[in-house]
C-alpha positions as CSV (number, residue, x, y, z in Angstrom):
1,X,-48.9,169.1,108.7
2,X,-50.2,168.1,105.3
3,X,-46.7,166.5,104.4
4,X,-46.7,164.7,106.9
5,X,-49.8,163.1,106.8
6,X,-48.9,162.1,102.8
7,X,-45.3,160.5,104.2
8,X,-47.6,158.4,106.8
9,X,-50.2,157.2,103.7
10,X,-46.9,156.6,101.2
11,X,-44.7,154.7,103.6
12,X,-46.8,151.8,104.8
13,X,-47.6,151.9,100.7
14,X,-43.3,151.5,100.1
15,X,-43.0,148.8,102.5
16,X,-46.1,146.7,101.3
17,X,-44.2,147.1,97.7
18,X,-41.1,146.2,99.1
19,X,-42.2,142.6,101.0
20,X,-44.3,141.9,97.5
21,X,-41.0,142.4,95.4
22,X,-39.2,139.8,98.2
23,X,-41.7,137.3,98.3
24,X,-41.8,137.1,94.5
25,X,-37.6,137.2,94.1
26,X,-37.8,134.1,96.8
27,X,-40.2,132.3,94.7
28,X,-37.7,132.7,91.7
29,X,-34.3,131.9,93.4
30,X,-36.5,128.8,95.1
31,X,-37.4,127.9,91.2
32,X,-34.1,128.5,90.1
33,X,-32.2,126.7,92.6
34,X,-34.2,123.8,92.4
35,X,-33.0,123.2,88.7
36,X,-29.4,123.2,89.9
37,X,-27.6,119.8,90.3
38,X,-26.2,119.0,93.8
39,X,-22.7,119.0,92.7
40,X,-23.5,123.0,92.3
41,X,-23.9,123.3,95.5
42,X,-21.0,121.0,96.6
43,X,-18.9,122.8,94.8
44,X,-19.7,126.3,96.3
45,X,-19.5,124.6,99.8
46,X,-16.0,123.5,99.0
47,X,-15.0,126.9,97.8
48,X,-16.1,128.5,100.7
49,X,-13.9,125.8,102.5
50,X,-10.9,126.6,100.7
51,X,-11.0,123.2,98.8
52,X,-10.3,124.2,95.1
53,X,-9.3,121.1,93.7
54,X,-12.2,119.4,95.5
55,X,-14.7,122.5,93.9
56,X,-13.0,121.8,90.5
57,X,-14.1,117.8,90.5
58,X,-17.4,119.4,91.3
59,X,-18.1,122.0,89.0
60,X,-16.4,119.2,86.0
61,X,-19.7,116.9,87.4
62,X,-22.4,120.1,86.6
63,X,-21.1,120.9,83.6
64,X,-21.0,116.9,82.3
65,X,-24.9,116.9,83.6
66,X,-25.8,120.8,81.7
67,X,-23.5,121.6,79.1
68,X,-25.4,124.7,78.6
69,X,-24.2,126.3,81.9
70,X,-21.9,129.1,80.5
71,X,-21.0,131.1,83.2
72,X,-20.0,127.9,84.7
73,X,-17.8,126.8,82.2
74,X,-16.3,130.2,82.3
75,X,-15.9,129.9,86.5
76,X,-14.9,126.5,86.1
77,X,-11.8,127.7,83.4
78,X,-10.5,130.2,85.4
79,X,-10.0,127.5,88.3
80,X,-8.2,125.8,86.1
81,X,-6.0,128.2,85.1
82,X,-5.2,129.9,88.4
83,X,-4.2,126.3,90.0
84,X,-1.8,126.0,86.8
85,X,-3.9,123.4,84.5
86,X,-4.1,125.9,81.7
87,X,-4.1,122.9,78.9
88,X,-7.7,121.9,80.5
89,X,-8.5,125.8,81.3
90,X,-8.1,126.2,76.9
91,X,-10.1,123.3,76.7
92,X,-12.9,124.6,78.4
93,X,-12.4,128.5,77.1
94,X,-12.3,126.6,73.5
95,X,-15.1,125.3,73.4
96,X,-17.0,127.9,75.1
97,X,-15.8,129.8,71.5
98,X,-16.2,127.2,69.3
99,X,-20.2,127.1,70.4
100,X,-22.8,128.9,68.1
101,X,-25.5,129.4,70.5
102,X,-23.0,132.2,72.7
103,X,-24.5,136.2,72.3
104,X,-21.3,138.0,71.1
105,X,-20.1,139.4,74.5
106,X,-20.1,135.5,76.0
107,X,-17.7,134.5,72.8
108,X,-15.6,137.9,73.2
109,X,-15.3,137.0,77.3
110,X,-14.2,133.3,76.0
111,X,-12.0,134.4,73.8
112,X,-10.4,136.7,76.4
113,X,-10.2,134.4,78.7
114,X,-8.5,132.2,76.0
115,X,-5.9,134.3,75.6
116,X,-5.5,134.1,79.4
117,X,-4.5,130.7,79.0
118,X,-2.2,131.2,76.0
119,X,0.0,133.7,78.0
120,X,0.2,131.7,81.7
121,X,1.1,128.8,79.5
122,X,3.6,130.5,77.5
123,X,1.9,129.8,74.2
124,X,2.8,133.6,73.3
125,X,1.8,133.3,69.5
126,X,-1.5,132.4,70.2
127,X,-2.0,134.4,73.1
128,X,-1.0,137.4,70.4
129,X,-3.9,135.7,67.9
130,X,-6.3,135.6,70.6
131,X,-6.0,138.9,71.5
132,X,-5.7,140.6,68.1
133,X,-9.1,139.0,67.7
134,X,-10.3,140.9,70.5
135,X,-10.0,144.7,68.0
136,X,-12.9,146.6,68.1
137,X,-14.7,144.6,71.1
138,X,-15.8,145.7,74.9
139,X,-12.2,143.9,75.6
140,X,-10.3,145.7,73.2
141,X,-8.4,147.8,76.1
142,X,-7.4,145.3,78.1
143,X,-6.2,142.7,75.2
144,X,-4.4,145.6,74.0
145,X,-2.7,145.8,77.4
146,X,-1.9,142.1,77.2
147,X,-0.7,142.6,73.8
148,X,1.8,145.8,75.1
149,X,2.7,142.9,77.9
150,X,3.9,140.1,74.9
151,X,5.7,142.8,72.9
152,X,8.1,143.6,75.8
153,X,8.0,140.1,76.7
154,X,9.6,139.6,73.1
155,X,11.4,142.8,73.4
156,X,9.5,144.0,69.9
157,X,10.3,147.3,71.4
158,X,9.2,148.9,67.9
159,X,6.0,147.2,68.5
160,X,5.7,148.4,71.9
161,X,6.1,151.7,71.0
162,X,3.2,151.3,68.9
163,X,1.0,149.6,70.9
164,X,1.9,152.3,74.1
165,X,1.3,155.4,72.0
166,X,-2.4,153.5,71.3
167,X,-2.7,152.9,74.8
168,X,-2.2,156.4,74.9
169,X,-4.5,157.4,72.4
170,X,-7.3,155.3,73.2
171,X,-7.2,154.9,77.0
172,X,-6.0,158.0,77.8
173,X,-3.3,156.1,79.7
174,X,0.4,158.4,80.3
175,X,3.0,156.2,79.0
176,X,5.0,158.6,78.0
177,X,8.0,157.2,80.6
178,X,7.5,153.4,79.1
179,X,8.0,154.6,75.7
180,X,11.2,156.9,77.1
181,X,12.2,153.1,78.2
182,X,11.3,151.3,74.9
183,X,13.2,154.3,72.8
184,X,16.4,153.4,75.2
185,X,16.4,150.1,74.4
186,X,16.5,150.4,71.1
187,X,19.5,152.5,71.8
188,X,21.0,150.3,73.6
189,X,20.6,147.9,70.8
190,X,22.3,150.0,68.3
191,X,25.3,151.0,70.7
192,X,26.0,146.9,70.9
193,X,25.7,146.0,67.5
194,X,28.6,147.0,64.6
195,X,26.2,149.1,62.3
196,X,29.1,151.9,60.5
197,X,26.1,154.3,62.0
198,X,25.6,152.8,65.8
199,X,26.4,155.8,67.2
200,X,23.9,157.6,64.9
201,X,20.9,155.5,65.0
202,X,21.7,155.6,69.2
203,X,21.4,159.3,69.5
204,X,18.2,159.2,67.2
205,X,16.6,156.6,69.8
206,X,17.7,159.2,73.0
207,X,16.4,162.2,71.4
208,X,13.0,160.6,71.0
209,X,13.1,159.2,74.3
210,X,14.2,162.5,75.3
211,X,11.1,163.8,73.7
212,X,9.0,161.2,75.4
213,X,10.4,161.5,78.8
214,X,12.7,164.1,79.1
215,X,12.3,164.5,82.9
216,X,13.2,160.6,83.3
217,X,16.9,159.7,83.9
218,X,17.8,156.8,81.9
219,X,17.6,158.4,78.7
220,X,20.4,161.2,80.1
221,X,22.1,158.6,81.4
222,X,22.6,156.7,78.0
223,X,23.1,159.9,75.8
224,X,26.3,160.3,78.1
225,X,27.0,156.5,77.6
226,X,26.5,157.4,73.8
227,X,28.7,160.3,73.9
228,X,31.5,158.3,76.1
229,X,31.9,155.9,73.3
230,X,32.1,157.8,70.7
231,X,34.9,159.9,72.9
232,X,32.5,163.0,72.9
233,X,33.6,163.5,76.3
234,X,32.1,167.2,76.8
235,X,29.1,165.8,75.2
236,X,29.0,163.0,78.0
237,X,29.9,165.4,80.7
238,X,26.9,167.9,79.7
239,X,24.5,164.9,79.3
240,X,25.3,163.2,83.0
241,X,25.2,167.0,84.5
242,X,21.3,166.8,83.7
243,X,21.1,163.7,85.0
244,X,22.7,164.9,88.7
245,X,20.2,167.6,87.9
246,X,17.9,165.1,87.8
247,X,18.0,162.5,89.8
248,X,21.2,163.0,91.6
249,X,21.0,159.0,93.1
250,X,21.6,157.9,89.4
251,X,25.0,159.7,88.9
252,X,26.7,156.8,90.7
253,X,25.3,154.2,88.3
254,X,28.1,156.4,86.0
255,X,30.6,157.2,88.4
256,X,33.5,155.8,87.0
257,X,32.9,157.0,83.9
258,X,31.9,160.6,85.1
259,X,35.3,160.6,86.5
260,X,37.6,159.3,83.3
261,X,35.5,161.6,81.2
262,X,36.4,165.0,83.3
263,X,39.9,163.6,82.8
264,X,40.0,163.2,79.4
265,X,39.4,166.9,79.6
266,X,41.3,167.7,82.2
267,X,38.8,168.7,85.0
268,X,38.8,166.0,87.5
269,X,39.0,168.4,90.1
270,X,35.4,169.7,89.2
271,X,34.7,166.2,88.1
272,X,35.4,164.8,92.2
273,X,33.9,167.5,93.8
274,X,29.9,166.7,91.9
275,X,30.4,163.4,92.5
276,X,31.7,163.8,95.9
277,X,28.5,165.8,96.7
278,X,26.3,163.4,95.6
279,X,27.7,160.9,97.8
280,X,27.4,163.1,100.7
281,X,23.6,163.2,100.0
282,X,23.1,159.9,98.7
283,X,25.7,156.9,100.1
284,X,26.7,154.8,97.2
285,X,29.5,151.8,97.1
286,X,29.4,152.5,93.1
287,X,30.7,156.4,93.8
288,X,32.5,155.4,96.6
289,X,34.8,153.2,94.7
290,X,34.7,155.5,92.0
291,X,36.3,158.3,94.1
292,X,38.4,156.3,95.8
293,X,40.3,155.0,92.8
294,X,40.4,158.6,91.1
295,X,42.0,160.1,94.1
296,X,44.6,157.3,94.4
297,X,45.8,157.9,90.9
298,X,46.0,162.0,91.2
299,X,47.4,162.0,94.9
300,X,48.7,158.5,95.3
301,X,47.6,155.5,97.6
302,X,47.7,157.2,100.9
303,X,45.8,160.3,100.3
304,X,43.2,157.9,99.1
305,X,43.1,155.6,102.0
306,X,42.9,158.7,104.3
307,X,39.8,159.8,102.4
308,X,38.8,156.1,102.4
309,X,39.1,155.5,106.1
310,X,37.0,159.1,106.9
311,X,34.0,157.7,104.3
312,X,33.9,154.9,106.1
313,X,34.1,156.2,109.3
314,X,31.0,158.3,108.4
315,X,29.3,155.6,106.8
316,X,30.7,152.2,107.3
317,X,30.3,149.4,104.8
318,X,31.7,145.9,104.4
319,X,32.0,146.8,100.5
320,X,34.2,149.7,101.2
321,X,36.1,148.1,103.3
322,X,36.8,145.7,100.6
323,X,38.1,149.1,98.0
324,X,40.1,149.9,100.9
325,X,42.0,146.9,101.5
326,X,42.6,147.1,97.6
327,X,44.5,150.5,98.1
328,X,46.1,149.1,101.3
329,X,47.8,146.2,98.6
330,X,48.5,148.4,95.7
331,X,50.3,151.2,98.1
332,X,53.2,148.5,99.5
333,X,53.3,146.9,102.9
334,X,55.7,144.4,104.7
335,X,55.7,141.4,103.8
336,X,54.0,139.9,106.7
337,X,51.2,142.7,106.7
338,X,50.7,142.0,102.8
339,X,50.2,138.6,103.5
340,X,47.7,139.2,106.3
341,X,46.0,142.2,104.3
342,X,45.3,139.5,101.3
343,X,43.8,136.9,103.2
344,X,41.5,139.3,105.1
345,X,40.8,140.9,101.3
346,X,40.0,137.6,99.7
347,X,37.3,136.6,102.8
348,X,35.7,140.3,102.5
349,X,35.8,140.3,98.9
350,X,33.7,136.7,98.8
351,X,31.6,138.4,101.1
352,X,31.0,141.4,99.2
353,X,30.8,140.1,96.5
354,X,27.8,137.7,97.9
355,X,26.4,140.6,99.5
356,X,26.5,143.4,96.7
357,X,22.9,143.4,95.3
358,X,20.6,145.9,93.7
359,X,17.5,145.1,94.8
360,X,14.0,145.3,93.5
361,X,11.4,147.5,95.1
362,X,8.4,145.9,94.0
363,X,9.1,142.1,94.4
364,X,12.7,141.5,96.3
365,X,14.4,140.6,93.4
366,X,18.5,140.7,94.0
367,X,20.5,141.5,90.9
368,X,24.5,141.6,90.3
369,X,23.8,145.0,88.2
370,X,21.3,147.7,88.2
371,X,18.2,147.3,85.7
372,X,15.6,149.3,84.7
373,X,13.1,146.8,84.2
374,X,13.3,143.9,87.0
375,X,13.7,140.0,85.6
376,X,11.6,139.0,88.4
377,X,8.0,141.1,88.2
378,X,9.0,143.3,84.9
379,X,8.0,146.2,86.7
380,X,10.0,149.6,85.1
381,X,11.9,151.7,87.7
382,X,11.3,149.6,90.4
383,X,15.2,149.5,91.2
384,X,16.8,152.1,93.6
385,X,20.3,153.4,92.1
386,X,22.1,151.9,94.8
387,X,23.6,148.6,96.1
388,X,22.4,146.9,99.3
389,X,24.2,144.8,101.8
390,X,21.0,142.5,103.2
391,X,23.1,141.2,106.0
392,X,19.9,140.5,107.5
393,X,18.8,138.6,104.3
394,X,21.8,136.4,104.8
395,X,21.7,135.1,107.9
396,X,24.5,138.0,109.3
């Protein structure tokens, strides 16, 4: 009973605290709006209204009548920027930094926000200045992120190694994957130039990408591609049986390969039946054709039309049909069925050949050939292993 006759003394106390706090927060906001220029509030009225170019001319006329409005400067920047003007958005971040009145987190913001505007324009130097400014600062993490974005933008993959393992270091962030990618590329690198010691410096790049990201599949992938060239052909067979182990999908990206490599060694048998199993489990035009061609030169056209004709029977596709009517023309027809056989292969081939895309997961991008990191959003591993035939994207 005593509580509660305490609660009934202290609530009436709260609430008389409460309306004094309000009254005296009204009198301020009344005080402070009252020092703001009418063009303030035009501005926010045309925001709200979706009107950014009109909130823009706006904000320009505050900032003309108070120059000492900083957040506003800063608001007024980013508008800039995110309607593409980034040459006035640096104008206005520049001078924000160039200012000795700002407290050391306002100039660190600018010059953030500076750097901003660098990278939309594509000023990528400065960007890279404005951000290595940013070392040791409350925005040292993200400029750091930015500067992880411009190395792969460069493709400074031995920067980007750097800067991810940092990342890594100092944000706790896993990027143990990107650097598995980084570590390929470099690989990749080697294998394409005509360095006596390609082959050396390549396997040197997959073992640490290996290390990195050893449960990925690219790096398995490109030891076997390593391997290949350098006619290790066991070596390539072990390396692409990890990757089925993997992440069978990815085998096809190899299949032809897989298959030339088991007959250098004289185990295409085995060699069909893995890759024939994968295809089972995951459709693929890549395998498909892969098989297909195999088979014709062990067993001969036929056999490899009969096989042909039950895939696609199982699961049809315009770019099979396309490998099909290949082995119909290599096996020997009439002359009249020859002739009808490569004008209906020349229309599905065009056809196929504008339909055969690997596309991108996180954005749509369409691509000829597979990649690992998409041209369009830069996102890693945002391609399935597999072709699509978006007859729906075309108008079919």
């Amino acid at each position: 009973m005593e509580l509660e006759l305490w609660w009934l003394l202290v609530i009436p106390l709260f609430f008389a605290l409460g309306w004094l706090a309000s009254r005296i927060d009204a009198r301020h906001l009344i005080r402070q709006s009252s020092q703001l220029p009418d063009a303030y509030f035009k501005g926010l009225n045309f925001l709200l209204n979706e009107q950014p170019d009109k909130a823009i001319d706006a904000f320009v006329d505050v900032v003309k009548l108070d120059p000492e409005t900083v957040e506003l400067h800063f608001a007024l920047g980013n508008l800039f920027r995110r309607r593409g003007e980034t040459d006035r958005a640096i104008r206005v971040h520049q001078s924000l930094v160039s200012r000795s009145d700002l407290q050391p987190a306002q100039r660190e913001h600018a010059l953030f926000e500076l750097g901003q505007d660098f990278l939309r324009a594509g000023l990528l130097d400065r960007a890279e200045d404005a951000f290595n400014r940013l070392e040791g600062s409350s925005y040292a993490g993200a400029a750091l992120r930015h500067r992880l974005d411009l190395a792969q933008m460069v493709r400074d993959w031995p920067r980007a190694i750097e800067l991810a393992q940092r990342l890594q270091r100092d944000a706790g962030e896993d990027l143990r994957h990107l650097i598995a990618h980084f570590h390929c590329e470099l690989a990749q690198q080697a294998l394409a130039g005509s360095a006596p010691d390609r082959h050396e410096q390549a396997r040197r790049e997959i073992d640490r990408a290996l290390v990195s990201g050893g449960a990925h599949p690219r790096p398995w992938l490109l030891r076997g591609e390593a391997a290949f060239a350098a006619d290790d052909f066991d070596a390539a067979i072990d390396a692409w049986s990890e990757l089925a182990r993997i992440s069978a999908p990815h085998l096809a990206l190899t299949g032809e390969r897989w298959l030339q490599a088991h007959e250098h060694v004289g185990r295409l048998d085995a060699g069909l039946l893995r890759l024939e199993a994968a295809l089972a489990e995951h459709p693929s035009v890549d395998a498909l054709r892969a098989i297909a061609q195999a088979r014709a030169r062990r067993d001969g056209a036929p056999a490899a039309i009969a096989w042909l004709r039950e895939s696609l029977s199982r699961n049809p596709s315009l770019l099979g049909l396309e490998q099909l009517i290949e082995l119909r023309k290599a096996g020997g027809e009439t002359d009249a069925a020859a002739s009808d056989i490569a004008l209906a292969g020349a229309l599905i081939q065009k056809q196929a050949a504008r339909l055969s895309r690997f596309v991108c997961g996180q954005c749509g991008f369409k691509a000829r050939r597979f990649y690992w990191q998409c041209p369009g959003c830069n996102h890693w591993d945002s391609y399935p292993p597999r072709r699509t035939e978006a007859l729906e994207a075309d108008g079919g």
